[in-house]
C-alpha positions in Angstrom: 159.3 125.3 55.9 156.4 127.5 57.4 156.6 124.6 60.5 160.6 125.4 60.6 160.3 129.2 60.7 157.9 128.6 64.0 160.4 126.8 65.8 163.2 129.1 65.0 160.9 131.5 66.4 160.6 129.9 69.6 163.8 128.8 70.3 165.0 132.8 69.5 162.4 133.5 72.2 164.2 131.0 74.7 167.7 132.4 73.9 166.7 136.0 74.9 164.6 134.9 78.2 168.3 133.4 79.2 170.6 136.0 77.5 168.1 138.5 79.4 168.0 136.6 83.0 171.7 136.6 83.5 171.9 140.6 83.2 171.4 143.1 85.9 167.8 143.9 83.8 166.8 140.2 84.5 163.0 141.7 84.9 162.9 142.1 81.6 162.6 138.6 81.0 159.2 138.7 82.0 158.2 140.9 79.3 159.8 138.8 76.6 157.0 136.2 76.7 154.3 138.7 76.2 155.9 139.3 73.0 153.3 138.7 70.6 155.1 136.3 68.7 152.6 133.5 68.9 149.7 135.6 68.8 151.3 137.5 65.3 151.3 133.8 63.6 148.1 133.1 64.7 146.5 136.2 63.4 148.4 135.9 60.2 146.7 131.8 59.7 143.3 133.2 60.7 143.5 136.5 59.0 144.2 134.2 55.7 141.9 131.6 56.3 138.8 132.5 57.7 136.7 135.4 57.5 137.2 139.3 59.2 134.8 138.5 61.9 136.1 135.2 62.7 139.6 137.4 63.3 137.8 140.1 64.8 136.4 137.3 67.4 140.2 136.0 67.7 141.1 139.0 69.1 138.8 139.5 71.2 139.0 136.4 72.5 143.0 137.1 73.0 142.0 140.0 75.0 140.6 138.0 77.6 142.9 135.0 77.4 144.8 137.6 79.4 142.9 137.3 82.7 144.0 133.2 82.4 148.2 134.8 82.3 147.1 136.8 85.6 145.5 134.0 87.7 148.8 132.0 87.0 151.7 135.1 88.1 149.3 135.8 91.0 149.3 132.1 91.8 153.2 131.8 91.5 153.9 135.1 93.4 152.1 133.4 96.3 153.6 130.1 96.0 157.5 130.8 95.2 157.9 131.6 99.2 156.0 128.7 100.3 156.8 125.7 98.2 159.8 124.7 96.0 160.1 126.7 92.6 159.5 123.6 90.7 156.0 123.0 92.5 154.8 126.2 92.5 155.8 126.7 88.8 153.4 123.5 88.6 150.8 124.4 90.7 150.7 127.7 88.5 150.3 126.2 85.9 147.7 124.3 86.9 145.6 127.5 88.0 146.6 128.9 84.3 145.0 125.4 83.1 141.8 126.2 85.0 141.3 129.7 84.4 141.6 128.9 80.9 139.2 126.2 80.9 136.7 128.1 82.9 137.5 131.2 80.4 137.1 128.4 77.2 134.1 127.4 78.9 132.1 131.0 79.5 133.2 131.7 75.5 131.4 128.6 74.1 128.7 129.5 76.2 128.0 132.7 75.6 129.2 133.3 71.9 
């Protein structure tokens, strides 16, 4: 059931990114995925499961996973006029990828 709810979740996420890109506010749909939504049920599972300093560290470590979101819509605002939207939607996604390994990386490191 709790694995149900999470989809439901998502695809209500996914129905208001389109509902929202078709209207004359289609910016908006850029805000919709920093929603919390993800981040709410993993704070819930943690919050329940492991200890407050193990949370504590969650967020924190949600803080920075921010820096990751930025290298991939600064990599895609300079891409969309120079290659096809599908390739530099993938080649995004592919600096998010290493901005988050690098970011994965410096955490184990250092905590």
């Amino acid at each position: 059931m709790d694995l149900i709810l999470k989809a439901c979740l998502g695809a209500a996420v996914v129905v208001i990114l389109a509902a929202l890109a078709k209207t004359r506010n289609y910016y908006i749909a850029g805000l919709v995925p920093l929603f919390p939504t993800f981040a709410l049920i993993a704070h819930y599972i943690v919050g329940k499961g492991r200890s407050l300093d193990d949370l504590k560290s969650t967020i924190v470590f949600g803080m920075w996973s921010i820096i990751p979101y930025f290298v991939y819509l600064a990599a895609l605002y300079l891409l969309v006029d120079r290659l096809r939207l599908e390739a530099a939607l993938a080649l995004a996604a592919l600096a998010w990828l290493v901005a988050a390994t690098v970011l994965v990386s410096l955490w184990v490191k250092l905590h």
